[in-house]
Backbone as CSV, one residue per row, in Angstrom:
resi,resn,N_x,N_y,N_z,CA_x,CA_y,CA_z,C_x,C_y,C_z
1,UNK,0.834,-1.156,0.000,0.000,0.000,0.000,0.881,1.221,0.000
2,UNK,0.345,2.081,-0.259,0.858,3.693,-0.416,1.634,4.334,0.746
3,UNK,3.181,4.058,1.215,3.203,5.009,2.139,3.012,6.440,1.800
4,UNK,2.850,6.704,0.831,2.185,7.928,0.407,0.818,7.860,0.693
5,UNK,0.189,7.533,0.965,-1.313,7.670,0.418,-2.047,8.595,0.171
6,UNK,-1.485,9.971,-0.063,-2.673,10.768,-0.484,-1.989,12.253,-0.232
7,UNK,-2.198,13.350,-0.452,-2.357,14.531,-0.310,-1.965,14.474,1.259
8,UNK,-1.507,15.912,1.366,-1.173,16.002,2.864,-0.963,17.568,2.416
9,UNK,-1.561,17.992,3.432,-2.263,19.632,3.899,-1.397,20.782,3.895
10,UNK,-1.115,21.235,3.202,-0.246,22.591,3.005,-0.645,23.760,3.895
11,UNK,-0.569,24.502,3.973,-0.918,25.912,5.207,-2.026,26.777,4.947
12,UNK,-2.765,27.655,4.666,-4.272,27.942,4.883,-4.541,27.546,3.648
13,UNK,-5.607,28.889,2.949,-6.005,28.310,1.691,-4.809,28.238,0.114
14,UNK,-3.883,29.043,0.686,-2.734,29.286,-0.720,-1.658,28.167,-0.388
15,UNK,-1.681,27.597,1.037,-0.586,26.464,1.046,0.716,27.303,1.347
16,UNK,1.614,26.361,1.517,3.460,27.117,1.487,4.306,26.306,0.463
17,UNK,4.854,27.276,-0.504,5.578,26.515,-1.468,6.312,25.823,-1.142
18,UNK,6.629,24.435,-0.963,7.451,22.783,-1.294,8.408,22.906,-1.873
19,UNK,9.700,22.958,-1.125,11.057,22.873,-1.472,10.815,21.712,-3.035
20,UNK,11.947,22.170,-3.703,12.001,21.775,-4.987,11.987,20.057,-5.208
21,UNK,11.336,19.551,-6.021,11.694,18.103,-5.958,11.676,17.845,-7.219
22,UNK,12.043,16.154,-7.894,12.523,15.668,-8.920,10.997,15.797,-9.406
23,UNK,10.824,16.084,-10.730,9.628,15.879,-11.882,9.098,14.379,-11.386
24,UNK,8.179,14.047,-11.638,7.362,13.231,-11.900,8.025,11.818,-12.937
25,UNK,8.660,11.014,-12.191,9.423,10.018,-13.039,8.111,9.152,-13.635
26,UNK,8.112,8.381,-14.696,7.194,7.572,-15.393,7.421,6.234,-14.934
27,UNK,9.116,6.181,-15.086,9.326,4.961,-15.415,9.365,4.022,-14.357
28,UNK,9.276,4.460,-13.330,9.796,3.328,-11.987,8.055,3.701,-10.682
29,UNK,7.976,2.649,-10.749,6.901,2.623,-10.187,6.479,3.210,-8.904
30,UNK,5.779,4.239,-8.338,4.997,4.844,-6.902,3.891,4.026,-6.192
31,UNK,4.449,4.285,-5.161,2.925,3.711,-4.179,2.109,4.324,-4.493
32,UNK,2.246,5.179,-4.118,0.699,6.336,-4.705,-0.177,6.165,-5.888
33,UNK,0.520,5.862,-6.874,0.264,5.947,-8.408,0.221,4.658,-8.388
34,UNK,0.282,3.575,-7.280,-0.237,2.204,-7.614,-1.224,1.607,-6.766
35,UNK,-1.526,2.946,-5.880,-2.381,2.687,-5.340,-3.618,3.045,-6.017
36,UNK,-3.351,4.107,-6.510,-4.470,4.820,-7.832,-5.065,3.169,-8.663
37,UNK,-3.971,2.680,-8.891,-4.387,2.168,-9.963,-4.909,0.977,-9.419
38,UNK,-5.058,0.849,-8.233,-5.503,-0.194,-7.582,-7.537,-0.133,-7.737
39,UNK,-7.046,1.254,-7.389,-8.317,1.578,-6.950,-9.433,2.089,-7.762
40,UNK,-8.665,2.373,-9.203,-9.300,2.258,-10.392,-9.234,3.610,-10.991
41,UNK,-7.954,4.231,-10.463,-7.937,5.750,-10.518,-7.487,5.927,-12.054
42,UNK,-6.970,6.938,-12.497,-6.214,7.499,-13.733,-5.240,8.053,-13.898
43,UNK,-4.504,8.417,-12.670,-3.214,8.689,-12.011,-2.075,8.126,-12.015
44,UNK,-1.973,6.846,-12.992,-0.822,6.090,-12.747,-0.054,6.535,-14.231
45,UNK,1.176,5.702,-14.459,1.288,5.432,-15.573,1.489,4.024,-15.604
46,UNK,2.615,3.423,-16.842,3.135,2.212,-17.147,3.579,1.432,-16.347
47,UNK,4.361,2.131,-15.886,5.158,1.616,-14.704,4.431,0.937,-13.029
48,UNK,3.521,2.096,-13.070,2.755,2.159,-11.933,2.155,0.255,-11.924
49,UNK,1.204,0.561,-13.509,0.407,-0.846,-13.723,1.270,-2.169,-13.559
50,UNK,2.247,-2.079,-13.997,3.357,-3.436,-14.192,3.338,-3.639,-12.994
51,UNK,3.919,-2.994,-12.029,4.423,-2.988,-10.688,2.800,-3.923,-10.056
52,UNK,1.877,-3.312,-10.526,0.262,-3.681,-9.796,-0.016,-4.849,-10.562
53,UNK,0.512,-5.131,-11.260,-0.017,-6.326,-11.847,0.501,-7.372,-11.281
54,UNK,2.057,-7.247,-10.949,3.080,-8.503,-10.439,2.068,-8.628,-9.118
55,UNK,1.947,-7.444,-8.087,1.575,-7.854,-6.944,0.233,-8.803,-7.184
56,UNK,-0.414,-8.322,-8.269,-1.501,-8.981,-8.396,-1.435,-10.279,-8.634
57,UNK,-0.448,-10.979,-9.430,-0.049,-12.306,-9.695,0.440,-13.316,-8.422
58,UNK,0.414,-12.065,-7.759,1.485,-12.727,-6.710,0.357,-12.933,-5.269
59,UNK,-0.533,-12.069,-5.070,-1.621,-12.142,-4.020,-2.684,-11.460,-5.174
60,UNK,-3.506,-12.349,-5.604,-4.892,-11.451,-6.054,-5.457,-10.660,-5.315
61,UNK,-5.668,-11.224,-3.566,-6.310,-10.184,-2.860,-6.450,-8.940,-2.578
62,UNK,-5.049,-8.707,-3.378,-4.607,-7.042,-3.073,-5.534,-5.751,-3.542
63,UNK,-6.663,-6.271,-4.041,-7.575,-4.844,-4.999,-8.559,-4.649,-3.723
64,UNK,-9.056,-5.682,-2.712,-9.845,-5.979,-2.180,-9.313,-5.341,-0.708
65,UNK,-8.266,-5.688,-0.530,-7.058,-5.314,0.563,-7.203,-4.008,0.864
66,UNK,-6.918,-3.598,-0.824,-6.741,-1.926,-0.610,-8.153,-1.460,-0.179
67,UNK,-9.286,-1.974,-1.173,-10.541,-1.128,-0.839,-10.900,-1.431,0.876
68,UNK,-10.600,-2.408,1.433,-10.895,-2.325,2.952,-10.191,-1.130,3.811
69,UNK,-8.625,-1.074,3.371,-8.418,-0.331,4.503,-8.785,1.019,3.914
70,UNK,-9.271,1.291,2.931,-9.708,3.105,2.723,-11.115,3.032,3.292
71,UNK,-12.032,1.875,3.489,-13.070,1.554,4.058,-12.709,1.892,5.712
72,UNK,-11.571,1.589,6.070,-10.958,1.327,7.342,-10.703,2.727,7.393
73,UNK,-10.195,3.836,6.606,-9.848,4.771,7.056,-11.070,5.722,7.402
74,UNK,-12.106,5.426,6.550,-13.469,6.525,6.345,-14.151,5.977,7.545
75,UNK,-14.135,5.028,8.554,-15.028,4.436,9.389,-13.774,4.752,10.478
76,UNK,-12.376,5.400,10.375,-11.674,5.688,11.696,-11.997,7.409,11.690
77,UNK,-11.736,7.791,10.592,-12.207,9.288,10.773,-13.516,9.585,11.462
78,UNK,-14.328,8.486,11.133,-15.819,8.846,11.554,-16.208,9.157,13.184
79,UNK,-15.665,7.518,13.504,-15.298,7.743,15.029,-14.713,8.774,15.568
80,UNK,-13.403,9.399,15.494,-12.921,10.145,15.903,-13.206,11.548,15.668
81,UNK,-14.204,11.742,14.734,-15.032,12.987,14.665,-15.935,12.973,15.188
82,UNK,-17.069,11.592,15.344,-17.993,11.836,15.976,-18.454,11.492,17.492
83,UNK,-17.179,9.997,17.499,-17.651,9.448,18.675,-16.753,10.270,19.896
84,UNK,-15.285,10.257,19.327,-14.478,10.966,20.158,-14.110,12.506,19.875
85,UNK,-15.103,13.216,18.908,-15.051,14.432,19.662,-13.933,15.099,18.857
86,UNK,-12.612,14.500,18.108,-11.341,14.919,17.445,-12.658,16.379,16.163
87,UNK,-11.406,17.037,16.071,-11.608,18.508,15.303,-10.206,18.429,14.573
88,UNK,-9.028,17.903,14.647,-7.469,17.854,13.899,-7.237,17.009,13.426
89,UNK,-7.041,16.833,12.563,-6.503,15.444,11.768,-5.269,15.984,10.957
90,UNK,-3.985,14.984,11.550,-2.808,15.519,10.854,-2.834,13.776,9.937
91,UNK,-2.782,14.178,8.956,-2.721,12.729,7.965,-1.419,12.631,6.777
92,UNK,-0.658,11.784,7.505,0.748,11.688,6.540,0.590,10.675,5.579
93,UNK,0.670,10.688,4.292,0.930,9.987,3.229,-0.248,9.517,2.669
94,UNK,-1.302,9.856,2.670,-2.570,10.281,2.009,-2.773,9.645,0.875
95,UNK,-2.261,9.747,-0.326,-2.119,9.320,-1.717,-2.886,10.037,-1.942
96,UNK,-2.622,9.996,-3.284,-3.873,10.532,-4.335,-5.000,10.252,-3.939
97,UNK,-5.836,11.566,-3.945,-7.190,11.500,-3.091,-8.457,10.313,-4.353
98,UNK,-9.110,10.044,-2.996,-9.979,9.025,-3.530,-11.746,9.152,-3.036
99,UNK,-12.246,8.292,-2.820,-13.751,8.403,-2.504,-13.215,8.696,-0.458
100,UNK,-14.296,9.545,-0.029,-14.074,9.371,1.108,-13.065,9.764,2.297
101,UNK,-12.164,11.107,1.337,-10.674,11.574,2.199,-11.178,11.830,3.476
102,UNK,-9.755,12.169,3.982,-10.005,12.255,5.504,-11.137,13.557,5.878
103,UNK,-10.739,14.740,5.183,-11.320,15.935,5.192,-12.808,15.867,4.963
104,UNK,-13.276,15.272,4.008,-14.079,14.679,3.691,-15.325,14.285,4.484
105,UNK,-15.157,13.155,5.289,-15.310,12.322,6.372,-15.880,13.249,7.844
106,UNK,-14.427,13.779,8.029,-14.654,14.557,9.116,-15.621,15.699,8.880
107,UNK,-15.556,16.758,8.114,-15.845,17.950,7.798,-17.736,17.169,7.335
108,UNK,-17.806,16.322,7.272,-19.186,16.256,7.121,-19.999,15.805,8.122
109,UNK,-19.016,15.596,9.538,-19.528,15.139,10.846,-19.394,16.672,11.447
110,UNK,-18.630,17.608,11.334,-18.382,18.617,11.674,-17.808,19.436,10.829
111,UNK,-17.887,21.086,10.685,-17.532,21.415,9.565,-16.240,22.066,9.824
112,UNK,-16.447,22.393,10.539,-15.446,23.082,11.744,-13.742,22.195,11.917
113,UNK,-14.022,21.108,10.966,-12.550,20.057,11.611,-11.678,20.694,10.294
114,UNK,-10.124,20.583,10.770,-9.308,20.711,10.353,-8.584,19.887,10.020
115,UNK,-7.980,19.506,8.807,-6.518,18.413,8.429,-5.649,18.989,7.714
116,UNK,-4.792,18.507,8.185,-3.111,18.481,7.442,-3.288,17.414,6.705
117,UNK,-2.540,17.622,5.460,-1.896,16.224,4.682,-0.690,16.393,4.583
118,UNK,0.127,15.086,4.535,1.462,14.982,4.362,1.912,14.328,2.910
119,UNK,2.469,14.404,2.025,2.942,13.861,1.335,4.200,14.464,0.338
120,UNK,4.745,13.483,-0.392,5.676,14.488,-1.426,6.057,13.607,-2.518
121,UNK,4.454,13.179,-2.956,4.802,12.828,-4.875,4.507,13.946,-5.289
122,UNK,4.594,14.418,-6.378,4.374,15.366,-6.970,3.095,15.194,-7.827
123,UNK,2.651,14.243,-8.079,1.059,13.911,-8.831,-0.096,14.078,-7.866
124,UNK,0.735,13.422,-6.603,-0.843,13.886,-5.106,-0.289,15.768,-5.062
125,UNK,0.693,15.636,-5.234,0.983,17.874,-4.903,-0.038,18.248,-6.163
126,UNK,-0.461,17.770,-7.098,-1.012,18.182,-7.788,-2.535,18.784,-8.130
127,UNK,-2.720,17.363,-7.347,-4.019,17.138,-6.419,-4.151,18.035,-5.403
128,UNK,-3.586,18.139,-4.614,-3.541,18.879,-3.567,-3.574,20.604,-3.614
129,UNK,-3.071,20.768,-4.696,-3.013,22.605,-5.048,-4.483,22.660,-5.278
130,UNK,-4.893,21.731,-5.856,-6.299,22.122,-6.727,-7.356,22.165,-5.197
131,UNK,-6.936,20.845,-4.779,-7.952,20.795,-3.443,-7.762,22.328,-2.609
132,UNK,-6.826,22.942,-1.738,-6.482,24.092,-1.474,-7.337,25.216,-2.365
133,UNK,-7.517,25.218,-3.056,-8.110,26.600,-3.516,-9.301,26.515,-3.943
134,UNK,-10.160,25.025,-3.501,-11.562,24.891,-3.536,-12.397,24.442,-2.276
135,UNK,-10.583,24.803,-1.208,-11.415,24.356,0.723,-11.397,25.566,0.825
136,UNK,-12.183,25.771,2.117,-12.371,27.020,3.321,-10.873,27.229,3.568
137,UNK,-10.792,28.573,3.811,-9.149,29.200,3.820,-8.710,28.652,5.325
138,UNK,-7.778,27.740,5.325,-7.549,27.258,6.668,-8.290,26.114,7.413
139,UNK,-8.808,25.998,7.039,-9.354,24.231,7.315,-8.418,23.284,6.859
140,UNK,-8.115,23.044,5.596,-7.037,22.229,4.923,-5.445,22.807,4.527
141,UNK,-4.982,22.102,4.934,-3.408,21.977,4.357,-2.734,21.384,3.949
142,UNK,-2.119,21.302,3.090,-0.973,20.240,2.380,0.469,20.771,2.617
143,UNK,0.864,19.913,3.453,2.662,19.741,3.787,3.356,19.082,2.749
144,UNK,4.613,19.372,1.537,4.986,18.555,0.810,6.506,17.925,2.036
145,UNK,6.570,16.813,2.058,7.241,16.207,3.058,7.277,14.877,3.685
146,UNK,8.518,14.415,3.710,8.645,13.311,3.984,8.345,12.738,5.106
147,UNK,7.489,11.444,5.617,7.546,11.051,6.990,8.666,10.977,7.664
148,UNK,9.645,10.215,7.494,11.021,10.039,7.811,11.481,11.189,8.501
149,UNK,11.129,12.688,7.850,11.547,14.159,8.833,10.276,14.208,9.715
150,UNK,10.161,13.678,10.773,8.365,13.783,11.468,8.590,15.536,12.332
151,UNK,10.029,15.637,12.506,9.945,17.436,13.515,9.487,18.502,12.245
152,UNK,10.095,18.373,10.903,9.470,19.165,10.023,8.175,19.386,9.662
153,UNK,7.821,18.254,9.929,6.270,18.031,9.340,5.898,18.683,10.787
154,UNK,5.668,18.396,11.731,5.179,19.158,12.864,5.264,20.570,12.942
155,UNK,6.276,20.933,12.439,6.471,22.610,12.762,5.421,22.788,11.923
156,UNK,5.409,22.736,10.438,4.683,23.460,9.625,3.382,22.352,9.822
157,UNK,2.646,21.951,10.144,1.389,21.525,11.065,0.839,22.303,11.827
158,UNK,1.888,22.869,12.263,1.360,24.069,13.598,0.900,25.037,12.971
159,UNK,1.155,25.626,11.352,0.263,26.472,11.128,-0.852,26.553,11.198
160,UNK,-1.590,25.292,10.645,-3.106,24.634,10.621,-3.653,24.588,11.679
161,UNK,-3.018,23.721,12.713,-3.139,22.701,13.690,-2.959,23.244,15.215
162,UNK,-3.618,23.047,16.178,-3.134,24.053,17.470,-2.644,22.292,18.083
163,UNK,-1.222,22.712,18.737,-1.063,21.570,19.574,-1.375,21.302,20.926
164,UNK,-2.108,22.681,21.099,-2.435,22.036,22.554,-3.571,21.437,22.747
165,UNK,-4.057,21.334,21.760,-5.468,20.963,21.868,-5.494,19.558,20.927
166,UNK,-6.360,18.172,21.096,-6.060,17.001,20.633,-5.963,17.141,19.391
167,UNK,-5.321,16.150,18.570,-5.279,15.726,17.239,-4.985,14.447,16.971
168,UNK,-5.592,14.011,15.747,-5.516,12.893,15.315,-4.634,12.294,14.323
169,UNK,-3.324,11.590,14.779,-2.461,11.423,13.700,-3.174,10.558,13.220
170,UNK,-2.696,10.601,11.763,-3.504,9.010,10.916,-1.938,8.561,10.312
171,UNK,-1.902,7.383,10.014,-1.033,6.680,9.464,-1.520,6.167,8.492
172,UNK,-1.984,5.830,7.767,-2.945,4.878,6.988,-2.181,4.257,6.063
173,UNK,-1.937,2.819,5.877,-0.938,2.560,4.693,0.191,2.786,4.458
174,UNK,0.943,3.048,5.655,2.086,3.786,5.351,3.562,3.301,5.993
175,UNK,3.240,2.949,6.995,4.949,2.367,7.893,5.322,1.295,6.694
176,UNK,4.777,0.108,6.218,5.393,-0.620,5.435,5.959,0.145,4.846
177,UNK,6.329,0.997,4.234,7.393,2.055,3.704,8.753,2.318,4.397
178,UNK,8.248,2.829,5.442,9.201,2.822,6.826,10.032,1.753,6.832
179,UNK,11.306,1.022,6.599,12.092,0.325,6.945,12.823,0.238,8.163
180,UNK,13.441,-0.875,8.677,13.648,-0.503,10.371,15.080,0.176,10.017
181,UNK,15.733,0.974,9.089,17.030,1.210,8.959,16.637,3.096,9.161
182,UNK,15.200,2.934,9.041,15.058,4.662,9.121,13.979,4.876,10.970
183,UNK,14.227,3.770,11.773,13.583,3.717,13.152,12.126,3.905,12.803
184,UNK,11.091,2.956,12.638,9.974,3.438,12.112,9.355,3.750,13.729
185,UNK,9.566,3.027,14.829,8.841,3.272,15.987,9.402,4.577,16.841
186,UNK,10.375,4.819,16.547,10.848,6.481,16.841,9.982,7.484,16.000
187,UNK,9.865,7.342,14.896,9.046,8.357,14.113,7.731,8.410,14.605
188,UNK,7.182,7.251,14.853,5.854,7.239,15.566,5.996,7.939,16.669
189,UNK,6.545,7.574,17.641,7.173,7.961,18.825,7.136,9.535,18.820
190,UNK,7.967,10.268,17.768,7.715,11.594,18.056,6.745,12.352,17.774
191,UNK,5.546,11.827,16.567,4.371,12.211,16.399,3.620,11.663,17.237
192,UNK,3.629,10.558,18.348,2.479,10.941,19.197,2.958,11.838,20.343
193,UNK,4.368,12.086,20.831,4.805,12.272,22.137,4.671,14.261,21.733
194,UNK,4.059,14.758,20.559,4.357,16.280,20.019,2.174,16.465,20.234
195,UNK,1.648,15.519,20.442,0.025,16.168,20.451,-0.457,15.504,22.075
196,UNK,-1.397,16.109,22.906,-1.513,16.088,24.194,-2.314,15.055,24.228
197,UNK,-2.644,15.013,25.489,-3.523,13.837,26.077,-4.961,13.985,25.409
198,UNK,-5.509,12.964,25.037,-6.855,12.930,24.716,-6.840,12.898,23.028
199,UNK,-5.580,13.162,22.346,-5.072,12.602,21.109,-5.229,10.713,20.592
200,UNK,-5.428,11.213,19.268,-5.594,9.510,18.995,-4.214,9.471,18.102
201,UNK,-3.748,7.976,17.892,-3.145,7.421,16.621,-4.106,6.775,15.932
202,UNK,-4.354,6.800,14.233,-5.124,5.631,13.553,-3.867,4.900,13.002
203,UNK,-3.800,3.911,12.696,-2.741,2.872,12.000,-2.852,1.956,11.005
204,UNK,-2.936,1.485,9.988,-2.467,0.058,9.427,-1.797,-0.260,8.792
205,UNK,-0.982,-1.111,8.865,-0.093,-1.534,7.970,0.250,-2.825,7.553
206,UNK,0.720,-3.536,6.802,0.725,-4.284,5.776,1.019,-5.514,6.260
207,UNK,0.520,-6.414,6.830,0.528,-7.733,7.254,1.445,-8.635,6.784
208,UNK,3.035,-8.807,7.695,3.664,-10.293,7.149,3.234,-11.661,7.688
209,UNK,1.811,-11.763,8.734,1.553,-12.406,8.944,0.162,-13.307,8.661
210,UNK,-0.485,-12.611,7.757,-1.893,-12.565,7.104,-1.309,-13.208,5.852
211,UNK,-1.864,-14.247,4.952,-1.558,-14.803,3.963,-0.152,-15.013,3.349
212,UNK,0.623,-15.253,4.307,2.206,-15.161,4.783,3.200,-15.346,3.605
213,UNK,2.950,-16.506,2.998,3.491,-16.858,1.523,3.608,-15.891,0.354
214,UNK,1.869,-15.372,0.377,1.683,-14.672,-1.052,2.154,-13.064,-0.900
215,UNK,2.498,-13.080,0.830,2.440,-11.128,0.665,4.114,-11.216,0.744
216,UNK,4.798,-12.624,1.317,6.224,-12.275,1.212,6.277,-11.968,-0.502
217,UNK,5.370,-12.729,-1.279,6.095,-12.961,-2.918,6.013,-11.897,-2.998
218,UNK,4.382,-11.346,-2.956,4.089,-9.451,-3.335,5.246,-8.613,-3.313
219,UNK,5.698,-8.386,-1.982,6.403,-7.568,-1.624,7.789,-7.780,-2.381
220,UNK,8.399,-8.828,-2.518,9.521,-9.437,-3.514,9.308,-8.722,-4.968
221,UNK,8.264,-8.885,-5.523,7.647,-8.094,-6.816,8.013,-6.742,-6.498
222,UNK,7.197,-6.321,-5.865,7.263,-4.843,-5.582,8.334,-4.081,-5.220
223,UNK,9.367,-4.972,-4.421,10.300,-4.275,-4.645,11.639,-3.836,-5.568
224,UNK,11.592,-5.078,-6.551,12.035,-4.987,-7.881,11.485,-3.641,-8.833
225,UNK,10.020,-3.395,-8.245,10.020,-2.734,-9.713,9.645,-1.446,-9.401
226,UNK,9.601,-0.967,-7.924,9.114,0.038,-7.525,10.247,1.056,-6.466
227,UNK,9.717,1.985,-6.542,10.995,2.958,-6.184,10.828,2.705,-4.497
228,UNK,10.049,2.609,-3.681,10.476,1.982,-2.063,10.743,0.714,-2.332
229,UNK,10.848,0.916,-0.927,11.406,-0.775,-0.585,10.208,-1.279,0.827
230,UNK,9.417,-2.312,0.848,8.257,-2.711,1.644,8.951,-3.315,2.560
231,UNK,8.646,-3.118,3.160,8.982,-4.208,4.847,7.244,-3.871,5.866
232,UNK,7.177,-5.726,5.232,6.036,-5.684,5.961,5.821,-6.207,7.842
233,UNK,4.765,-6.373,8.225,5.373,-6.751,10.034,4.079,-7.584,10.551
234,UNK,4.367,-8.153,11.604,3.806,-9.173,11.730,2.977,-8.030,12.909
235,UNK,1.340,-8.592,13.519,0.524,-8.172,14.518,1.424,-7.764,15.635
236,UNK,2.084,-8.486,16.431,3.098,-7.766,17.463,3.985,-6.778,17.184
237,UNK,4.797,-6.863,16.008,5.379,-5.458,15.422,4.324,-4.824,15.589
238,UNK,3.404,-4.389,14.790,2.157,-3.223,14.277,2.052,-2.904,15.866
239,UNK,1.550,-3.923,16.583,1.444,-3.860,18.065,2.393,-2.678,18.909
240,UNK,3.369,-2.578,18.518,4.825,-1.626,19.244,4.295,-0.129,19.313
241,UNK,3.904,0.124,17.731,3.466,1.310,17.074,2.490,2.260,18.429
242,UNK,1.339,1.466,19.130,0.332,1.781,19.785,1.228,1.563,21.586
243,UNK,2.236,1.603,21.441,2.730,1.365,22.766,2.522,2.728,23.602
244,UNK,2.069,2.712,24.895,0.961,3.705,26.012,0.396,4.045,25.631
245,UNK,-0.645,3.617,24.944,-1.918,4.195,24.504,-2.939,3.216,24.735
246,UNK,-3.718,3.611,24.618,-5.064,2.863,25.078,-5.876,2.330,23.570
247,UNK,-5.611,1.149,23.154,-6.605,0.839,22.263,-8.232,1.000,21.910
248,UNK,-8.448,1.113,21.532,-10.186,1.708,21.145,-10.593,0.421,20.726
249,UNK,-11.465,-0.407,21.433,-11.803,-1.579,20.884,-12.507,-1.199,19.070
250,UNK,-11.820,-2.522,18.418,-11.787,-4.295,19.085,-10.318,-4.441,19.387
251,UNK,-9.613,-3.402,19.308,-8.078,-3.174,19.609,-7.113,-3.355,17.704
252,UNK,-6.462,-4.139,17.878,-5.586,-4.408,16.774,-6.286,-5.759,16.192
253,UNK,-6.613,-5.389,15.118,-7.402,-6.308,14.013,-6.968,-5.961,12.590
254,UNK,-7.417,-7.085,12.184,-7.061,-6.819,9.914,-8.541,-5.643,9.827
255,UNK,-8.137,-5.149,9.369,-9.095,-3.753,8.561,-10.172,-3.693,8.376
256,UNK,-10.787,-4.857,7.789,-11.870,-4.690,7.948,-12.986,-5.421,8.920
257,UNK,-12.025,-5.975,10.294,-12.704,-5.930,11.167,-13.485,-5.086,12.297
258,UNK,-12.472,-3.763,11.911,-12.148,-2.805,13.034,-13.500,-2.254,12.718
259,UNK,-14.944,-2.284,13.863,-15.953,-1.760,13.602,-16.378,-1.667,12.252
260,UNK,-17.039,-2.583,11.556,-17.807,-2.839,10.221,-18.901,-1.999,10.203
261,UNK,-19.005,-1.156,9.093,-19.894,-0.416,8.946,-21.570,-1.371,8.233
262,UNK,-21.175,-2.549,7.743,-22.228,-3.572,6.862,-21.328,-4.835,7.237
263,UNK,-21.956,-5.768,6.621,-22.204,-7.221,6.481,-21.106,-7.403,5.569
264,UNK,-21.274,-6.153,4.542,-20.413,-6.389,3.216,-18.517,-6.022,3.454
265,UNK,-19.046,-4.810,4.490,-17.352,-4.530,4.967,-17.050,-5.507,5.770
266,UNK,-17.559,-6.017,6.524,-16.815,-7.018,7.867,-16.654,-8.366,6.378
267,UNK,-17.526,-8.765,5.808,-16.897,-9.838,4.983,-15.789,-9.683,4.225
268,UNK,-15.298,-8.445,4.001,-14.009,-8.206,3.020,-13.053,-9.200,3.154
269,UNK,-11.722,-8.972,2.878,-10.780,-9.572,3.167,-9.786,-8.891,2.770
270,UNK,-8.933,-8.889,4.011,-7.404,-8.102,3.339,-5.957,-8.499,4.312
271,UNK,-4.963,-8.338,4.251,-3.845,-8.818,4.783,-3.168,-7.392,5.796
272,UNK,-4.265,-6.768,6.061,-3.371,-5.272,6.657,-3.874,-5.782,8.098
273,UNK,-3.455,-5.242,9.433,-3.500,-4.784,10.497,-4.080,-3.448,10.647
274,UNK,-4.860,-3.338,11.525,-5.659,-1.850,11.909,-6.084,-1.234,13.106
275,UNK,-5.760,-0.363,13.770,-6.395,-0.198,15.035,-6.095,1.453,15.469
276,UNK,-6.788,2.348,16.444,-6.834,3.286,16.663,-6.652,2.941,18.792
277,UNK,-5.550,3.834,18.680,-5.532,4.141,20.302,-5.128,5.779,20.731
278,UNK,-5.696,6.110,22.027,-6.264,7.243,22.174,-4.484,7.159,23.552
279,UNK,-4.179,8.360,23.358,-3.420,8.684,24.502,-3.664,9.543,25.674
280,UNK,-3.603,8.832,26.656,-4.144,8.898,28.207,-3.461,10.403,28.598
């Protein structure tokens, strides 16, 4: 899945211009742009598809996978706008926006909520300029920026975002990106230990222990032909991520267990881990 996943929130309604980055490569495949194409978007190119096809050869489940946990993400926003009350949503790696963004979600439980997005393909920045100058001035922002820098992304968060008051990091799809050579549980670590008590984490990430065989092959594919490198983790890894925090039942589950909105979402099937915990 996308450690990109989507758009990520730049500063009121004009945003802050995004240090310079490489054009838009074709040839070597994006999460983002394969997550698009997962999902039936138009955002990809050649490269993108090849890359989605191997995984596909390799675990079919993966179209199904993906649509749960964006199912998983629109049913964590919900909660945390409606049940728990959240107004901030800082959301890193977003992808190319799809049915159901975070902003989305929230802002239609309340109008009043605010998100950051994090990301830095340049096809979701693309997305993202356009979104910016058709939100309320300051409700939305797009950060162009890497997870890996989590103090950067925080400073310029704070334009949007008040920290003393709760917020909701989202992760969605994204640590499998994270390799343990860049500390993925430190990065977590400093985005929850930077928002106060009564803050949530949302999480999922990419199951080496859910259909064990076909997601090692996936990931083998994927990393041949795609510009990250996946490292997926088993339920007790994912488990680390939520360490002092209080799980929000059903606690840590595959995606589309985590509170089913239908018959049709709890029957899905997908190989991710998912869970939301609130800090005490």
């Amino acid at each position: 899945m996308s450690g990109d996943t989507g758009p990520a929130g730049g500063g009121a309604s004009t945003g802050t211009p995004a240090p310079a980055r490489p054009r838009v490569d074709t040839t070597v495949a994006h999460s983002a742009r394969v997550h698009d194409y997962w999902l039936g978007g138009k955002d990809n190119f050649a490269a993108d598809r090849a890359a989605g096809d191997a995984v596909m050869e390799a675990y079919p489940g993966i179209v199904m996978s993906v649509r749960a946990n964006r199912a998983f993400l629109a049913r964590a926003v919900r909660f945390l706008a409606a049940e728990a009350g959240i107004r901030q949503f800082l959301d890193i790696g977003t992808g190319i926006p799809a049915a159901n963004n975070t902003h989305e979600v929230a802002q239609s439980v309340a109008s009043d909520c605010r998100v950051v997005y994090v990301d830095y393909d340049p096809v979701v920045l693309t997305h993202a300029r356009a979104l910016l100058t058709s939100s309320t001035p300051g409700t939305i922002d797009y950060i162009d920026a890497d997870l890996r820098g989590p103090q950067a992304i925080l400073q310029r968060a704070a334009r949007t975002l008040d920290f003393s008051r709760p917020v909701a990091v989202m992760l969605i799809a994204i640590m499998h990106l994270i390799v343990d050579a860049d500390d993925p549980y430190g990065i977590v670590g400093q985005l929850v230990d930077a928002v106060p008590a009564g803050s949530y984490l949302a999480l999922s990430q990419v199951a080496s222990d859910i259909q064990a065989e076909q997601m090692a092959e996936a990931a083998k594919r994927y990393n041949r032909l795609a510009r990250e490198t996946q490292r997926h983790r088993d339920r007790a890894e994912v488990a680390r991520f939520f360490d002092g925090l209080e799980l929000v039942e059903p606690g840590l589950v595959p995606v589309q267990q985590w509170r089913p909105g239908s018959e049709l979402e709890a029957r899905a099937r997908s190989a991710m881990w998912g869970g939301v915990g609130r800090k005490p």
